[in-house]
VOGU-3710 file (C-alpha; in Angstrom, 3 decimals, decimal comma):
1> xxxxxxxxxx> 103,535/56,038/103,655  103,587/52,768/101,297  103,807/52,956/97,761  100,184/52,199/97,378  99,669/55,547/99,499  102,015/57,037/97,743  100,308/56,559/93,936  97,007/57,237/95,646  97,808/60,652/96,562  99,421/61,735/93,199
11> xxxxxxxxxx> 96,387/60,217/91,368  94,752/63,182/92,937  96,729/65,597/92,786  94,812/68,369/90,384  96,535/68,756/86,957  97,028/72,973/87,973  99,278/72,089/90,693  101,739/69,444/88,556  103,146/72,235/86,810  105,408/72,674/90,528
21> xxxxxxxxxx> 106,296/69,049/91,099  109,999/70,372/89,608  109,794/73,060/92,173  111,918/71,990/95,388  110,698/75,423/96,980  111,370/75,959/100,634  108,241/76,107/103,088  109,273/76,001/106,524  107,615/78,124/108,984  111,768/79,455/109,697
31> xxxxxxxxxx> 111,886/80,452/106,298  109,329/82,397/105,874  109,456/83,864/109,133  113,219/84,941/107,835  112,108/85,399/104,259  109,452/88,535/105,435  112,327/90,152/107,761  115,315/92,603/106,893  113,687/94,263/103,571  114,418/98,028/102,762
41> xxxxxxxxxx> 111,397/100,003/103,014  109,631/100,920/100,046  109,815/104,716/98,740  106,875/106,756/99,880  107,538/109,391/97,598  104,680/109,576/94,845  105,952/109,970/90,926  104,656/113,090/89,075  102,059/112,812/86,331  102,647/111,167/82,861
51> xxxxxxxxxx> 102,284/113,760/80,406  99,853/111,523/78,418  97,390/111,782/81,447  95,806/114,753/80,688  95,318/113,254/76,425  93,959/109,989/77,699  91,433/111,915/80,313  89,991/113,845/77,251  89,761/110,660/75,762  87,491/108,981/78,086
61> xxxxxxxxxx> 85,333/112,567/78,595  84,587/111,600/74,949  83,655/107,976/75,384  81,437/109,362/77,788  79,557/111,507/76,148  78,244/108,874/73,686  77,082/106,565/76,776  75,489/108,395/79,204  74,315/106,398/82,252  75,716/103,099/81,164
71> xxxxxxxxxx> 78,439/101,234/82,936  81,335/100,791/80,535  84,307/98,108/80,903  87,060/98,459/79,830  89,899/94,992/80,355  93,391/95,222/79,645  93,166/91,530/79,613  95,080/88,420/81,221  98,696/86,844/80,467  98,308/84,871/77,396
81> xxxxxxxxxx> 100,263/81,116/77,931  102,736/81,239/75,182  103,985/77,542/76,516  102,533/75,350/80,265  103,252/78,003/82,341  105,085/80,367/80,414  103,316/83,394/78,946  103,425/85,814/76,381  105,158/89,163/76,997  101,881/90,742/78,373
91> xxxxxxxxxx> 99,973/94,049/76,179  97,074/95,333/77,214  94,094/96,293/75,038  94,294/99,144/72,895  91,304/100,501/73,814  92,193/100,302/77,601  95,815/101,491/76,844  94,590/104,651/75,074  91,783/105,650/77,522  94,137/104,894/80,570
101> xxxxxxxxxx> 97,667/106,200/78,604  99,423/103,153/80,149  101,929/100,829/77,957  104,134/98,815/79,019  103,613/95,164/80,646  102,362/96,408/84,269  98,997/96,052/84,248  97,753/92,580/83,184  94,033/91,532/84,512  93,520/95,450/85,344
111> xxxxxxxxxx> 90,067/96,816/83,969  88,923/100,404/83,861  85,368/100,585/84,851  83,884/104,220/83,863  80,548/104,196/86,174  77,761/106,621/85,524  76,735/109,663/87,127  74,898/112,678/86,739  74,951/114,731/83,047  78,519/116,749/83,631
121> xxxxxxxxxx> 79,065/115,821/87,239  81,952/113,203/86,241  85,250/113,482/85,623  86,684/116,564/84,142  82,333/117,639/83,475  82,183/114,077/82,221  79,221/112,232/82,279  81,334/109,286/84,379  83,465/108,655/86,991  86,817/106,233/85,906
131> xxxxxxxxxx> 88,503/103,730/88,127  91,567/101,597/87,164  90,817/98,233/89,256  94,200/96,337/89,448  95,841/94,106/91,189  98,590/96,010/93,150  102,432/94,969/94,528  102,379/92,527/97,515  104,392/93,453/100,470  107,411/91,348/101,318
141> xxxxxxxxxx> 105,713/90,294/103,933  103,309/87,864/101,666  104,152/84,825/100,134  103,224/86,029/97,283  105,961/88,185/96,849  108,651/85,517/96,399  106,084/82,277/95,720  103,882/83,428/93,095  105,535/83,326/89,727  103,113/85,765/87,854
151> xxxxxxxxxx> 102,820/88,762/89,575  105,658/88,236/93,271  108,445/91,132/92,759  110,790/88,546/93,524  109,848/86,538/90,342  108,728/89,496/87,591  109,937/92,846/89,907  108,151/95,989/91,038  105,056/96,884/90,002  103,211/100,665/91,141
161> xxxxxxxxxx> 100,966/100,699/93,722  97,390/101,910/93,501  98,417/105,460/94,934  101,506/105,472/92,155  99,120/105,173/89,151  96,820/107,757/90,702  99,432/110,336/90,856  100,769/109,440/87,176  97,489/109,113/85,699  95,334/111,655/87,691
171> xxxxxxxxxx> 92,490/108,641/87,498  91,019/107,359/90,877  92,191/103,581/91,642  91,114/100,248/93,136  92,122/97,125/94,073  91,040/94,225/91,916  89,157/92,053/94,901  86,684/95,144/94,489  85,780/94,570/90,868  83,153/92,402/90,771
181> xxxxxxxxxx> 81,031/94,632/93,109  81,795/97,907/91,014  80,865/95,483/87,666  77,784/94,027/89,108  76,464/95,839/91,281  72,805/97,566/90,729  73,229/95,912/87,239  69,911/96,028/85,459  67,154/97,227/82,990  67,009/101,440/82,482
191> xxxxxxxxxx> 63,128/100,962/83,597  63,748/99,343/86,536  66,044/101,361/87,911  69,055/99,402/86,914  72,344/100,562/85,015  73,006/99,126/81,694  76,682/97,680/80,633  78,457/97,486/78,054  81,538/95,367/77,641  84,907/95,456/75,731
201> xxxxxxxxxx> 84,334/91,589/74,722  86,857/88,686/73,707  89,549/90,556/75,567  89,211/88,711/79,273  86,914/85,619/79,569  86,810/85,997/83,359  85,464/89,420/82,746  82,972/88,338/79,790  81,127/85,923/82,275  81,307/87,877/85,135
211> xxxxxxxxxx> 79,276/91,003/82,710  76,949/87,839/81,262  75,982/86,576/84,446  74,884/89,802/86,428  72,916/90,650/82,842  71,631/87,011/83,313  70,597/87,572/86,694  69,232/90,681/86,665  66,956/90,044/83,797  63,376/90,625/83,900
221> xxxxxxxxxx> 63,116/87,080/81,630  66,569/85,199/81,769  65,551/82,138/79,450  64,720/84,633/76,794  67,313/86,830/77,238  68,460/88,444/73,491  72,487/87,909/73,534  72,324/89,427/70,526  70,944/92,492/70,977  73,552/92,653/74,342
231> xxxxxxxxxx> 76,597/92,282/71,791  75,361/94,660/69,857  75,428/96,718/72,735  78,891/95,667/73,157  79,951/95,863/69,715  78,975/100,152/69,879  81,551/100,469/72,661  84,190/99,119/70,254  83,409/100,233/67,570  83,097/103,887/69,209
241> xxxxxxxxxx> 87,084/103,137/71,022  88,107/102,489/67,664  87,025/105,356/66,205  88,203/107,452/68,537  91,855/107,224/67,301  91,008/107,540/63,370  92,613/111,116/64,833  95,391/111,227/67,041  95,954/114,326/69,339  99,546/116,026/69,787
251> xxxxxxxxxx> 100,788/113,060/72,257  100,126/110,340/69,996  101,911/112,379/67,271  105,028/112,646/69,154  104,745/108,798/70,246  104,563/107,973/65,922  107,747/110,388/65,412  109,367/108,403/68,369  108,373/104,847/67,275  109,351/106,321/63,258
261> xxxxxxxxxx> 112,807/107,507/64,212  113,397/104,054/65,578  112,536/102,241/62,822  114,478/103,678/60,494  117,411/102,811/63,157  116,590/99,020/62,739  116,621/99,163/59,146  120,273/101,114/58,975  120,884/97,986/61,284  119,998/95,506/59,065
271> xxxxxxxxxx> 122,091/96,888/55,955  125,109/96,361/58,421  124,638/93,173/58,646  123,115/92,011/54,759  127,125/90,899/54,224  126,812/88,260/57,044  123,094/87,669/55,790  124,067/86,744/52,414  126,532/83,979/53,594  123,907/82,433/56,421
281> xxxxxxxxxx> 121,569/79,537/55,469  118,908/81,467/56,659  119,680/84,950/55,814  116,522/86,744/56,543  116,435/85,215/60,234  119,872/87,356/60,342  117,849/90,371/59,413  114,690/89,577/61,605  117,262/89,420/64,361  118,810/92,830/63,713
291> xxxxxxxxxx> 115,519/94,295/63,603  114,324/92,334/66,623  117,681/93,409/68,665  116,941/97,053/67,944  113,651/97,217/68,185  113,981/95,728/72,213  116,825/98,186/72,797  115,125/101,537/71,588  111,565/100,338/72,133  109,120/97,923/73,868
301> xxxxxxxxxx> 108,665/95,257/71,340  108,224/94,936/67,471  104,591/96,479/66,611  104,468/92,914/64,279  106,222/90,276/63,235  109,041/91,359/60,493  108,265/90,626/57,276  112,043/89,090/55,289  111,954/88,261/52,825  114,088/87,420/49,717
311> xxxxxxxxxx> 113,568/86,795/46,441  110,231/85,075/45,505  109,609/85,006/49,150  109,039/88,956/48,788  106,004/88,211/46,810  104,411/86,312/49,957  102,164/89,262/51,233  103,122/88,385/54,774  105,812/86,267/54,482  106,904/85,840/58,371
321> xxxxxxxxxx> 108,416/82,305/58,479  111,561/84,247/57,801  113,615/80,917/57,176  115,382/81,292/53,471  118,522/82,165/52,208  119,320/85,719/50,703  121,349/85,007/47,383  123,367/87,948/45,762  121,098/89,765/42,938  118,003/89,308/45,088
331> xxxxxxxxxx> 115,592/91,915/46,222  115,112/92,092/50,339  111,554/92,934/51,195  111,695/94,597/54,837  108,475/95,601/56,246  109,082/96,248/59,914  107,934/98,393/62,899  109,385/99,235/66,199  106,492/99,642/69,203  107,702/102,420/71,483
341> xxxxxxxxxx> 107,127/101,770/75,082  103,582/103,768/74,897  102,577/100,971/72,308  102,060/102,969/69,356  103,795/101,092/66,398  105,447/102,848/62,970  104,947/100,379/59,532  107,737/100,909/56,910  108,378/98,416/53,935  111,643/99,172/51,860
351> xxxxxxxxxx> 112,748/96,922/48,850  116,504/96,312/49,252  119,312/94,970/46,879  120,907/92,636/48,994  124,232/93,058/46,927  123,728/96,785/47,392  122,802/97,280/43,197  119,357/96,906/41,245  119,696/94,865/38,438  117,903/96,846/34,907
361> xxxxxxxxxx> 114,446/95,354/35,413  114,286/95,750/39,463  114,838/98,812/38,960  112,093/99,266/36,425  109,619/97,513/38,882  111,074/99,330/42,182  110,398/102,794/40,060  107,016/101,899/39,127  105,874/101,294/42,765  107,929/104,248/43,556
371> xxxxxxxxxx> 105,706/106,691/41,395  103,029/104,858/42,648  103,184/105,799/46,097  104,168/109,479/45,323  101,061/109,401/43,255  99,030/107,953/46,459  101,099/110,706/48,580  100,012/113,569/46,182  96,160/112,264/46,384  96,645/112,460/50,027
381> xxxxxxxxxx> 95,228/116,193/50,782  93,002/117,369/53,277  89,285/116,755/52,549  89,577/114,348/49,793  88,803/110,688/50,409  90,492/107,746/52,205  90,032/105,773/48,991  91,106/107,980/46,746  94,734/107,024/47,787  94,256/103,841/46,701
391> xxxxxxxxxx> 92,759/104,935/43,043  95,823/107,345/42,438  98,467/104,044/43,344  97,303/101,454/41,255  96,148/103,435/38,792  99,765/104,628/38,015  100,714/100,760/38,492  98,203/99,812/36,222  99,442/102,503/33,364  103,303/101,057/34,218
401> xxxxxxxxxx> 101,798/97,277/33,677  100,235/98,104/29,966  103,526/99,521/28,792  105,500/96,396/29,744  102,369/94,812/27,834  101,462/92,568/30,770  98,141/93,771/31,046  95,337/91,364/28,922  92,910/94,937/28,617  93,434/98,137/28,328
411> xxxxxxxxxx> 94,220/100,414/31,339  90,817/102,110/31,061  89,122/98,352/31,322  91,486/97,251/34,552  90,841/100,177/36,201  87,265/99,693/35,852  85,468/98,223/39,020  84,422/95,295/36,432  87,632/94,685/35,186  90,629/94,941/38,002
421> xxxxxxxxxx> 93,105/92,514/36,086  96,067/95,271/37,086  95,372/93,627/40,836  96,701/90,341/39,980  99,901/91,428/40,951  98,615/93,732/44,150  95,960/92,194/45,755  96,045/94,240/48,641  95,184/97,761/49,582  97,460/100,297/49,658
431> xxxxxxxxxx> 96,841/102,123/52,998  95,135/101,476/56,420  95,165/103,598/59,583  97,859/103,142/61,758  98,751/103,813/65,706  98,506/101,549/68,860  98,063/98,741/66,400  99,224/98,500/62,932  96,016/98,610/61,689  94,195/100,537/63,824
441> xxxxxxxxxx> 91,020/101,465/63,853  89,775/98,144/62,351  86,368/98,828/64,230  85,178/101,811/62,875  82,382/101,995/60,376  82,928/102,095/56,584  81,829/105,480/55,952  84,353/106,901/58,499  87,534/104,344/57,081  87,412/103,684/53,774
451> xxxxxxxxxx> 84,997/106,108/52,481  85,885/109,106/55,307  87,340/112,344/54,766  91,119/112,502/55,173  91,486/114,866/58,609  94,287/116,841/60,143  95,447/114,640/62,950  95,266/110,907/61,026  98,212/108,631/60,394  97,711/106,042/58,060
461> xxxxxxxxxx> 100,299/104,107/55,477  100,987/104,447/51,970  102,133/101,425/50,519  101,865/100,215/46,939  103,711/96,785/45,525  104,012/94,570/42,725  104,616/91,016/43,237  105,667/88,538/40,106  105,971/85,523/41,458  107,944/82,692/40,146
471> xxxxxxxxxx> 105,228/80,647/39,235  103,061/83,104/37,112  102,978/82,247/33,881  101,331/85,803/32,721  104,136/87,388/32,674  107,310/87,102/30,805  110,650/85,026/33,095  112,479/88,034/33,647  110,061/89,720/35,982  109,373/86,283/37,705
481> xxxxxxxxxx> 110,713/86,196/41,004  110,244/90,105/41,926  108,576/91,413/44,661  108,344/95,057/45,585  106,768/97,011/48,201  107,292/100,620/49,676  105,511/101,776/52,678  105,456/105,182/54,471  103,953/105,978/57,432  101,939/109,977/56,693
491> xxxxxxxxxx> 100,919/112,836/58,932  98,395/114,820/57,636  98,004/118,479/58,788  96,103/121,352/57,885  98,596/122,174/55,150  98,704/118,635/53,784  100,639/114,998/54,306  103,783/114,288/55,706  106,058/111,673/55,333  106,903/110,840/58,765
501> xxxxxxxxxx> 109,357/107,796/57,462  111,259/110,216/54,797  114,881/109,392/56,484  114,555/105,907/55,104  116,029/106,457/51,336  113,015/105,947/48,729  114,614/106,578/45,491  117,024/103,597/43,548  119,710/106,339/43,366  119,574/106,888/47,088
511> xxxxxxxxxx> 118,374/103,418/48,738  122,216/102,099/46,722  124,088/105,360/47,599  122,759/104,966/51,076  123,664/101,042/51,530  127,168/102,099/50,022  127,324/104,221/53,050  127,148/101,758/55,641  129,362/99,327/54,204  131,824/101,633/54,120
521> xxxxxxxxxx> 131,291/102,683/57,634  131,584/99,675/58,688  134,547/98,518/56,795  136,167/101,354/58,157  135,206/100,369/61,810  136,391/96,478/61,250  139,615/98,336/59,694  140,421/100,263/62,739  139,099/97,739/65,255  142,028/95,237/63,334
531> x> 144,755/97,983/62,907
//
């Protein structure tokens, strides 16, 4: 071939395939002849079933109930590109991971798809019948299994088979070239004799246009089809998934407490290693890296990014650059949360002297949020209001505000829904629902959220703060530069809340007798490592 052959045929060479013009990958008729031979079988024996499968199957006998004879669809959602052809670590959809149980990073461009059948003839009396639609392990026998970089075991490793997630799961299964026919098919109006779908939207684009086009299709008039009133359609699924979890059942409890317990392990992680911190030139990257290390050891992944941040970096609400220096006399801001490998997250901010003593006016400003939050937590009962948390905080910070004489009005006037100057220095609210996302339940109606009824079963956060930054002129210099927050993660029961997060030390007195602890722990174990 010439060279004028030779530019011709990489002119056309489509931009998807470039990304392998590094790849010297072998693909001789020997080698893959060789390359399919000589494998261990695979196990035949099935696994036994999760214990979360019988939670998520009541979960999805509840969907059902509020759309009967629809078609409901439910993605977990692709591999996100992080970088060419490198992705993301993969998570599924929270509403697919709580109405299938599954966590983890198995499952990406599965979609359950709950189809409609008779009134109580489904699943478990259901009025629907679930399938999980994935695409399963290829046998060693494929070149997929060593030449496709996504999902060959040779590249990523094993991933169940369709008869695996049936036995964990208890929930029929199919392979993925069979989805569009279960999506599409007999897709149409009620009237007609069609079945109406609805659609988990924005979570898989392939899947969004697959659901618009058979709607399309099927219409009676396509060119004046209402997409609005078919995303509102869509928009009730959500919204009904989301609230769903405002109350989590006994498994979900147990996944918090698990997630919780290993929190507070990367925060007694990151007081061993504030010495090194404090001589780094970016100190809080040595305490996002603690976190991070601990979090990936005990858990799945970090339910956020960690907030670290020193000094008048603390009074960045979500300060995640993470990049400055932690001086001696600062206050570390550490809000952090590990995500156990079910994907529920815990959410803890503590306020940390990073030379182990508050100065006289931290301490003033740490106390105030302090009684601020056990003012929220006391609010916090069974059949009051969600709000009403967030009335009992900052009222108590707006009461600690006039007696430093910061506040321009009286307490009565700030408090007031016309007045509000105590929230200069807490813009934010102080709780939000938490679970398989930090804040979860971000879909569900007002009246259920913000205005609903505190339940037995809910999880939410309690998490008050002041923040005087450096540049705020209101306020006198000695305050400037201090930023406070404490966050709990609650439980509430029948008999009232419960501070799931009460192992990390809340008081002054026992956040510095606590960090005296380690230090000394770990002076003793450098001593005896030396000796």
């Amino acid at each position: 071939m010439n060279d004028a052959e030779n530019t011709q045929t990489s002119a056309n060479q489509p931009l998807e395939e470039r990304v392998n013009n590094r790849s010297q990958r072998p693909s001789s008729d020997a080698f893959k002849a060789f390359m399919a031979s000589n494998w261990a079988p695979s196990s035949q024996e099935l696994p036994g079933r999760d214990d979360v499968a019988g939670h998520a199957a009541t979960r999805r006998k509840a969907i059902s109930a509020q759309f009967k004879g629809e078609r409901l669809v439910l993605p977990a959602g692709p591999p996100k590109v992080r970088s060419n052809d490198c992705d993301y670590r993969f998570r599924p959809h929270s509403g697919f991971a709580h109405l299938t149980g599954l966590g983890l990073d198995h499952e990406p461009d599965a979609v359950l798809v709950l189809e409609p059948v008779d009134e109580g003839k489904g699943d478990d009396g259901g009025n629907h019948r679930a399938t999980l639609y994935f695409r399963p392990l290829a046998g060693r026998d494929t070149e997929q299994f060593y030449a496709d970089s996504r999902s060959g075991e040779f590249w990523i490793g094993a991933r169940p088979t369709l008869a695996e997630f049936e036995a964990r799961l208890g929930l029929a299964t199919g392979h993925i070239d069979q989805l569009e026919t279960a999506i599409t098919k007999n897709v149409g109006a009620p009237e007609i004799g069609g079945i109406s779908i609805r659609l988990v939207r924005k979570v898989d684009e392939n899947i969004d246009a697959l659901v618009d086009t058979a709607r399309y299709n099927t219409a009676k008039d396509p060119e004046n089809l209402d997409m609005g009133v078919l995303d509102a359609l869509d928009e009730k699924l959500s919204e009904a998934l989301s609230e769903l979890r405002l109350v989590k059942d006994e498994w979900e409890i147990g996944q918090m407490e698990l997630a919780v317990a290993a929190t507070v392990e990367g925060f007694e992680e990151v007081v061993k290693v504030l010495p090194r911190a404090l001589t780094h030139a970016r100190g809080e990257r040595v305490v996002e890296g603690a976190f991070f290390a601990r979090a990936r050891e005990v858990g799945n992944e970090l339910g956020y990014d960690t907030i670290a941040a020193s000094g008048n970096n603390a009074t960045v609400l979500h300060w995640t650059r993470n990049t400055g220096k932690i001086h001696a006399g600062e206050l570390l801001l550490l809000d952090a949360g590990v995500e156990a490998d079910s994907l529920y997250t815990a959410d803890i901010t503590r306020t940390l002297p990073a030379s182990g003593k508050f100065s006289d006016v931290q301490r003033k400003v740490y106390q105030a949020v302090l009684d601020a939050a056990d003012a929220g937590f006391a609010a916090a009962q069974p059949g009051t209001k969600f709000r009403d948390i967030h009335t009992a905080a900052t009222t108590v910070l707006a009461e600690r505000l006039a007696e430093w004489g910061l506040l321009p009005v009286s307490v009565e006037e700030a408090i007031s829904p016309e007045g509000q100057q105590h929230r200069r220095w807490m813009p934010h609210g102080t709780s939000h629902h938490l679970g398989l996302d930090v804040h979860d339940c971000a879909q569900a109606k007002r009246e259920l959220y913000l205005d609903g009824i505190l339940a037995e079963g809910m999880v939410f956060t309690i998490e008050p703060g002041l923040y005087f930054k450096d540049e705020d002129l209101a306020i006198p210099e000695e305050y400037r530069g201090i930023g406070v927050r404490i966050e709990d993660d609650i439980l509430m029961t029948a008999d009232g809340p419960v501070n799931l997060s009460a192992a990390l030390p809340r008081t002054p007195e026992d956040v510095e007798t606590w960090m005296a602890g380690i230090y000394r722990e770990a002076d003793e174990s450098r001593q005896a490592a030396q000796a």
